[in-house]
N, CA, C and O atoms as a GROMACS GRO file, in nm:
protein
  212
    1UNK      N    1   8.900  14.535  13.190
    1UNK     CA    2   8.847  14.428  13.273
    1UNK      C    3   8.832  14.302  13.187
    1UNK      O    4   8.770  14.296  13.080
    2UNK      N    5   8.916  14.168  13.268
    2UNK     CA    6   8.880  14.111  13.185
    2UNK      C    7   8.736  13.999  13.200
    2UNK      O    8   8.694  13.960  13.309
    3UNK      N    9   8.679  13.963  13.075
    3UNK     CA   10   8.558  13.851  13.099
    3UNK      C   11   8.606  13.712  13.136
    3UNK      O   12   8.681  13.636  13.075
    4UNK      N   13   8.524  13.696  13.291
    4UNK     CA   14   8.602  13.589  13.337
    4UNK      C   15   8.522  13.468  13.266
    4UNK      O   16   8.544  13.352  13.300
    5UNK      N   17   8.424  13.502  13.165
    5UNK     CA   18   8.447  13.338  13.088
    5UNK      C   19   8.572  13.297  12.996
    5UNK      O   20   8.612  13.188  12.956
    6UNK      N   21   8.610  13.405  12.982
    6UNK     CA   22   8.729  13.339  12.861
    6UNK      C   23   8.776  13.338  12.931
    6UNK      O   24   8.833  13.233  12.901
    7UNK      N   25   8.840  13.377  13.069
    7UNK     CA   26   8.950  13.313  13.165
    7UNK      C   27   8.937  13.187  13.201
    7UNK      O   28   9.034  13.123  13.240
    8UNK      N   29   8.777  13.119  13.189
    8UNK     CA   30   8.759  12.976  13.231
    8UNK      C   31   8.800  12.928  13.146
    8UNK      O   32   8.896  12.853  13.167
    9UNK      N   33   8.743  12.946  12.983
    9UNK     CA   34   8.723  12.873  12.903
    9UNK      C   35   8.884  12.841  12.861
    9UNK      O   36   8.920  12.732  12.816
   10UNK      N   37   8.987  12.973  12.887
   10UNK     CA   38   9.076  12.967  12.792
   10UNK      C   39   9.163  12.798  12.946
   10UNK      O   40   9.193  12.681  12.924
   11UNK      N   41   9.166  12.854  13.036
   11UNK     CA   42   9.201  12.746  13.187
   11UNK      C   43   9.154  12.624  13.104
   11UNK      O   44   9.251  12.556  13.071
   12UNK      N   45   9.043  12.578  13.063
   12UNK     CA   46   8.968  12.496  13.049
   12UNK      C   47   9.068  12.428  12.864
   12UNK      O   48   9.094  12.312  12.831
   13UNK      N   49   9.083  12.498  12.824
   13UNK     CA   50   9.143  12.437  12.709
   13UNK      C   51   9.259  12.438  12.752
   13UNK      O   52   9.309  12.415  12.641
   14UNK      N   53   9.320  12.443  12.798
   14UNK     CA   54   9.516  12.448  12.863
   14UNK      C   55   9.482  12.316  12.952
   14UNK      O   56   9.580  12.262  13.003
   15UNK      N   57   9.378  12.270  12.973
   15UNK     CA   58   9.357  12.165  13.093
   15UNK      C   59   9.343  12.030  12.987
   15UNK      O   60   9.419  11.934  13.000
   16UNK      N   61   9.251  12.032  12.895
   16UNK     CA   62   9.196  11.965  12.801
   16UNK      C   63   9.350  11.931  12.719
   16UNK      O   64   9.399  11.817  12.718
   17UNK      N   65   9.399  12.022  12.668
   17UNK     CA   66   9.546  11.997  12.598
   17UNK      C   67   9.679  11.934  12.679
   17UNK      O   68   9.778  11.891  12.620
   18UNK      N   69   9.664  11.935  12.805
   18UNK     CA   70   9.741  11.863  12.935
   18UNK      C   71   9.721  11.723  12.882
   18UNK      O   72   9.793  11.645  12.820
   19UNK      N   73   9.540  11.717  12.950
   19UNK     CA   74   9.493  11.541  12.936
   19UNK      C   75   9.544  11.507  12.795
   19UNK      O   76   9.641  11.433  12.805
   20UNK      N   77   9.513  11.535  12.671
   20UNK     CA   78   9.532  11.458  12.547
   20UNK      C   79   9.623  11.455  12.541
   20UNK      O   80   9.652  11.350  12.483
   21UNK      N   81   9.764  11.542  12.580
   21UNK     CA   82   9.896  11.501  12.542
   21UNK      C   83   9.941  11.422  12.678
   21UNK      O   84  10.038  11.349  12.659
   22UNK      N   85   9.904  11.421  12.773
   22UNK     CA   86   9.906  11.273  12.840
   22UNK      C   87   9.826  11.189  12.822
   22UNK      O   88   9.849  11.093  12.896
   23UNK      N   89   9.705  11.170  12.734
   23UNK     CA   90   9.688  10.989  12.650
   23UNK      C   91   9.766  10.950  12.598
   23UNK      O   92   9.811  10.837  12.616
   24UNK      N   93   9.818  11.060  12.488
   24UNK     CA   94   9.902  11.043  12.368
   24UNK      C   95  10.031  10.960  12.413
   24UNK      O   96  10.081  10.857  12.369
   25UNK      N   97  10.062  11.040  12.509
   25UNK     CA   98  10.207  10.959  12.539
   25UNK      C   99  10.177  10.858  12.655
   25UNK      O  100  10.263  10.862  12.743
   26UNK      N  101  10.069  10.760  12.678
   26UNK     CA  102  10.069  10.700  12.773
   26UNK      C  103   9.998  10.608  12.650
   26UNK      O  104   9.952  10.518  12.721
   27UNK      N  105   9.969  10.583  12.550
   27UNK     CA  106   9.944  10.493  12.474
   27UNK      C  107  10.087  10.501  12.383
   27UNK      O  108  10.131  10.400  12.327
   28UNK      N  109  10.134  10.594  12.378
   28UNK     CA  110  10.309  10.600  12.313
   28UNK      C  111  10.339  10.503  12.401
   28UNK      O  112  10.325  10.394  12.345
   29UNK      N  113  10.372  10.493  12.509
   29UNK     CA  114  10.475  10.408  12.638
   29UNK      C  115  10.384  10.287  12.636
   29UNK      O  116  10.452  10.184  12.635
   30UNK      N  117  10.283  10.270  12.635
   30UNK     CA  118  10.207  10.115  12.623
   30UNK      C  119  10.229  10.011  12.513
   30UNK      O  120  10.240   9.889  12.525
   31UNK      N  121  10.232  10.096  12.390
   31UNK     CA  122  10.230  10.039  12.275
   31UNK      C  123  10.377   9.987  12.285
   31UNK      O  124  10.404   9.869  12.307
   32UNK      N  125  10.462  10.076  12.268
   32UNK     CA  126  10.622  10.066  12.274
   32UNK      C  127  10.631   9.942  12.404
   32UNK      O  128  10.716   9.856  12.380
   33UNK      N  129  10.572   9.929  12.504
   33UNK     CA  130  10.630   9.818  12.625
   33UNK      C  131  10.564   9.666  12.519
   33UNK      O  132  10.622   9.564  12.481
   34UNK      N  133  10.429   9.712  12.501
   34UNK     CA  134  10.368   9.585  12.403
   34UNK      C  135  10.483   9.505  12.278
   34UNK      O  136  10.521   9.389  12.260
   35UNK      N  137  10.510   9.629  12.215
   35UNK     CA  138  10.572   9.571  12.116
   35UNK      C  139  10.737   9.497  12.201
   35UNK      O  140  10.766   9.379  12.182
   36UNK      N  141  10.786   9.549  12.252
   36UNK     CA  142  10.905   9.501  12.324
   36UNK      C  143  10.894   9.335  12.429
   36UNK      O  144  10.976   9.250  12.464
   37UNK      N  145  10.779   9.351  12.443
   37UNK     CA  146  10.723   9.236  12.520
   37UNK      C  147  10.710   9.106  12.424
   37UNK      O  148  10.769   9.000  12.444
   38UNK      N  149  10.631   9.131  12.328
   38UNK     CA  150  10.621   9.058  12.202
   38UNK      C  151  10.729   8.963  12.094
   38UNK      O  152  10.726   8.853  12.039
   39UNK      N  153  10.846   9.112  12.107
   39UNK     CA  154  10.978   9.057  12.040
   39UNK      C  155  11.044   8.975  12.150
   39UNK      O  156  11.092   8.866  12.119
   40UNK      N  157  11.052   9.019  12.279
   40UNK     CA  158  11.146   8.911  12.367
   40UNK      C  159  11.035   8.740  12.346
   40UNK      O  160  11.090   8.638  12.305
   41UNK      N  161  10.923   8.742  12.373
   41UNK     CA  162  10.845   8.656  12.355
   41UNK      C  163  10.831   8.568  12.234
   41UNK      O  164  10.773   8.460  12.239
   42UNK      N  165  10.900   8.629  12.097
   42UNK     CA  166  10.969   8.571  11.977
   42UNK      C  167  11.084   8.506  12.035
   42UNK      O  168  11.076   8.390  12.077
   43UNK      N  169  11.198   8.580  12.040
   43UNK     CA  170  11.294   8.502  12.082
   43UNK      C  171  11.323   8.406  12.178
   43UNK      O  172  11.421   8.332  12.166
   44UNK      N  173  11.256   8.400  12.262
   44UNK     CA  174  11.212   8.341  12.389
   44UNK      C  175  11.174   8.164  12.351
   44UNK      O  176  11.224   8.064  12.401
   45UNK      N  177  11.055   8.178  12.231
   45UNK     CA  178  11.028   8.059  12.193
   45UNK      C  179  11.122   7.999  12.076
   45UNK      O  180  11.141   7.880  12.049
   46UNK      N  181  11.181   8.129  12.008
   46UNK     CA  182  11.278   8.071  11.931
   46UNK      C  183  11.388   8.004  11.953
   46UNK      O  184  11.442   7.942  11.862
   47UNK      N  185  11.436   8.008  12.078
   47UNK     CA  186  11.518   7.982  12.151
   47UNK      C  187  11.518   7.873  12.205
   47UNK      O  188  11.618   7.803  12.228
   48UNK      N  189  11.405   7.849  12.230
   48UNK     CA  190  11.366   7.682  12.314
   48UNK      C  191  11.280   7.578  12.253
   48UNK      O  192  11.251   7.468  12.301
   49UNK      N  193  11.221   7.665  12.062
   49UNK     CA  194  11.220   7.496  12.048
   49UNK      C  195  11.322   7.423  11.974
   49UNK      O  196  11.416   7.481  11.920
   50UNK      N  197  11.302   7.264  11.970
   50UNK     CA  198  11.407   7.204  11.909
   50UNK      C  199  11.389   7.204  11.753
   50UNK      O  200  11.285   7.194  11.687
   51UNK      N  201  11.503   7.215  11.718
   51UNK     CA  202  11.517   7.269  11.516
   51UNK      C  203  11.490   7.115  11.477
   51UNK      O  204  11.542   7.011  11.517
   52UNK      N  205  11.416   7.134  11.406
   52UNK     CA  206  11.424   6.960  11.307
   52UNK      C  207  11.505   7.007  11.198
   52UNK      O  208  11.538   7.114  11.147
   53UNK      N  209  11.526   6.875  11.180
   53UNK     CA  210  11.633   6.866  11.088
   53UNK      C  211  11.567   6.764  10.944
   53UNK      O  212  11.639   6.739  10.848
   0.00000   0.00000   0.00000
């Protein structure tokens, strides 16, 4: 028979390890859009101001 607390607890850590590896990769995909946003936003101004000479 098994003890249905470790059936919660063990549910309960398989649930917990879900959420953190979806922060993980939802601050992976944020950071990565940030940084991509940033570099077009370099070139963007590099692009349009005028060069002195």
């Amino acid at each position: 028979m098994e003890n249905p607390v470790l059936s919660i607890l063990a549910l309960l850590a398989v649930l917990l390890l879900v959420v953190v590896t979806g922060g993980v990769g939802y601050l992976t995909l944020a950071d990565w859009r940030d940084r991509r946003r940033q570099e077009n936003e370099k070139r963007e101004t590099k692009s349009t101001t005028p060069k002195r000479r």
